[in-house]
Structures are given as structure tokens and as C-alpha cells.
N, C-alpha and C positions, 0 to 999 in steps of 0.2 A: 220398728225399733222399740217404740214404747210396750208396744204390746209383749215383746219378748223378756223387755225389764221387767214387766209386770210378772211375768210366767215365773222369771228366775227370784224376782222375793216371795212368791208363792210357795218355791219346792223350799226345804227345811223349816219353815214357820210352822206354829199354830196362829188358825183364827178363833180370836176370844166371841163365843156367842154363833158359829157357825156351826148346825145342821147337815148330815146329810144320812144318803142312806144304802147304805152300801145293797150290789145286785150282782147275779150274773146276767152276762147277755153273750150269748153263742159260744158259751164255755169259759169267758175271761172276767175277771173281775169289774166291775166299776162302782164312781161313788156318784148319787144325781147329789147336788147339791141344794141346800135351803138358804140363799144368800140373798144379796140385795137384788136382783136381778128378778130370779125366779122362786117360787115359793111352793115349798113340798103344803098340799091342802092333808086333812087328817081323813083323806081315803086313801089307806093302801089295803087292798080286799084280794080273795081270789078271782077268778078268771069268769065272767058274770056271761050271758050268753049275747050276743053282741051281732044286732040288727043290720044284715049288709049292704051294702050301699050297690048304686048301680056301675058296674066297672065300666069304666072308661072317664069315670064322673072325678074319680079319685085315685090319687097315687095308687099303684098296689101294695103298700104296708101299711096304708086305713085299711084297718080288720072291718070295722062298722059303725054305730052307735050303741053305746050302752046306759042303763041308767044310773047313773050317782046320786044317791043323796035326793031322789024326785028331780032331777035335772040330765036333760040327754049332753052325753060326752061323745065326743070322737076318740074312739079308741087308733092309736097308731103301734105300730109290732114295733116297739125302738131296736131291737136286735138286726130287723130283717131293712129299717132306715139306715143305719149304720153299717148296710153289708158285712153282716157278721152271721145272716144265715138267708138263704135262699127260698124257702116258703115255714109255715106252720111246723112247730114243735109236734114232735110224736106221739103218741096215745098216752105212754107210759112217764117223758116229760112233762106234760102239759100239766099232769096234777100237783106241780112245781110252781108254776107260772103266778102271776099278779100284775094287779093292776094299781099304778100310782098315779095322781093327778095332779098336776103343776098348775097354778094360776101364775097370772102377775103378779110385782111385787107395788106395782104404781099403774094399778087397773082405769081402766078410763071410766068413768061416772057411769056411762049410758051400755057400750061395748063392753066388757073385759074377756078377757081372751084367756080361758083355762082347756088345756089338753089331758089328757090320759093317754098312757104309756102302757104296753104291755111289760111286761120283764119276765125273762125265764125261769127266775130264782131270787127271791127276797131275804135277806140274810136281818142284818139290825140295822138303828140309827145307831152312827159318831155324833158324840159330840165334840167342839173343839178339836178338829180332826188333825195331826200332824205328816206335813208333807214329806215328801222326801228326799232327799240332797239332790242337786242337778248330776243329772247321770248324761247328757246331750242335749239337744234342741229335740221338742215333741214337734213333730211336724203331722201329727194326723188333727185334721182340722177340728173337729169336735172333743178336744181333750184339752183342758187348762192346764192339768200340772197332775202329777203323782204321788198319791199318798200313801201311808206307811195305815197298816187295819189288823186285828187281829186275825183275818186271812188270809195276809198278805198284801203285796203291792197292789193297789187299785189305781187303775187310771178317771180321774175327776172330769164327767162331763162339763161342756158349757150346755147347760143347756138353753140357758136364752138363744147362742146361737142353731141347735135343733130346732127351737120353737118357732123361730124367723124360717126356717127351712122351709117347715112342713107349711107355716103362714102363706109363704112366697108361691108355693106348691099347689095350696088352694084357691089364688087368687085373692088374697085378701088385700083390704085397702088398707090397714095400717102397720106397721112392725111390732113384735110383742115388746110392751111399756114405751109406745109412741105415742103421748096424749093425742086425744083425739081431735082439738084443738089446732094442734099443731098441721094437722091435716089440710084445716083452711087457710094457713099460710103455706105450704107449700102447694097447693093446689092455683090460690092466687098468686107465687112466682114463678108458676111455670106456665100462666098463663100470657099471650103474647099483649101488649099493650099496646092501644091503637092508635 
């Protein structure tokens, strides 16, 4: 319930001071956003050659590793996570393609946890982006609300909840912007006491 009031003061607003940046992914519009959550880093580059991992180790939309910035990223296909395409963009695609990287927005001291994304098609940043009137309930799980772009209508990832996906997907011990901290208290209540 809460979550849905949230959606619906989301659609017709501007957010004063929000980022994002508009993409295709498998033909359709969408915007990743620069919010409190999750945080666009200043790598969006083309498509870099990207070290593959051993299958079976990793989802199949971890393309590989690549390097950013002197630091190895996990690259993920977000079109082919979001079943919006079923393997790699075509020869003559592909020269479209880019790569953005999200970190944290409340990284942990020791951990922080930053991904890369591939994307089909990289268009510009909004800023202060405006939504657009409730037109129904959005029921596909990885979309916050719909906005209005010089494109047209974009549907607005969550991407905190992608980044929790692919986290949960790899086995990871904490949720993206779950202090790390906080770890040792839930680890000490879910231990049994004797």
C-alpha cells in the first residue's frame, strides 16, 4: 500500500535535484536513475572488451569483467536481466551499446558494491525529470513510475531493486546500501541462544 502511494506521487511530479539517464534496452525506452538509492558513477563509455567468466559460476547476463577507471567491474546485459532480449545484440547493434556503472549511494567503508550495466543505446541525462499522470497501476516489478522525455514516455527503473537481484544472484552477504555493520546484528539474531 505504501509502496503504491509512493508510485502514484511519483507519476505527475518533478524531482528538484534528480538525475537520470535516459536508454534503450530491447527496443523500449527507459530512464536508470541518480537518486538516493543508487548513484549513476561518471563512467558511461562504449562497450570495452569484457573478460568472461566461467559459466555456470554466474547468472547468464554476467557478460564478464571489465576494466573502469584501473578497477575490475562486473559487467551485467540489463536488457537480457530484465527479459527484454534473449542472448547478445547483433554485429551491426552492438556499435550502439554502452556501458554505465552504478555504485551506492551509502557505500560501506570497507565493501561498496558498484555494478555495470550494459545498455543497447544511450540517449542523454534529465534533469529534474517530469513524470507522467497515472495512467493504471505499474505492475512490472522493476519499474517505479513513468516519465514524460524528449523521446517520449520512459519507464523509470528501480534500480536499487536490480542491484539487490543480481547481489542475491551472486551470493552476496549484504543488500545494496545495507551498512555493513548492520550484518553483525543480524547475524547475532539469527543466531540461536543457548
Amino acid at each position: 500500500m505504501i509502496a503504491e502511494e509512493s508510485r502514484t506521487r511519483e507519476r505527475g511530479a518533478s524531482h528538484e535535484g534528480m538525475w537520470c539517464y535516459l536508454v534503450s534496452l530491447g527496443g523500449r525506452l527507459f530512464a536508470l536513475p541518480d537518486d538516493g538509492r543508487t548513484v549513476l558513477l561518471p563512467f558511461i563509455t562504449g562497450m570495452p572488451t569484457a573478460t568472461p567468466l566461467p559459466a555456470g559460476l554466474v547468472p547468464p547476463y554476467v557478460m564478464g569483467l571489465i576494466n573502469v577507471a584501473q578497477r575490475g567491474e562486473m559487467l551485467v546485459d540489463l536488457p537480457r536481466l530484465l527479459d527484454l532480449r534473449d542472448g547478445p545484440l547483433g554485429p551491426g547493434a552492438a556499435e550502439g551499446q554502452r556501458v554505465v556503472v552504478v555504485g551506492e549511494s551509502l557505500p560501506s567503508e570497507t565493501d561498496e558494491y558498484r555494478l555495470a550495466f550494459a545498455i543497447d543505446y544511450g540517449y542523454e541525462l534529465l534533469q529534474e525529470p517530469v513524470f507522467a499522470e497515472p495512467g493504471g497501476e505499474i505492475t512490472e516489478p522493476y519499474i517505479r513510475a513513468l516519465l514524460e522525455s524528449p523521446r517520449g514516455e520512459a519507464a523509470l527503473l528501480d534500480l536499487e531493486a536490480i542491484c539487490n537481484t543480481v547481489l542475491r544472484d551472486l551470493g552476496a552477504e549484504r543488500r545494496w546500501n545495507q551498512p555493513a555493520d548492520s550484518l553483525e546484528t543480524d547475524d547475532m539474531e539469527s543466531t540461536p541462544s543457548g
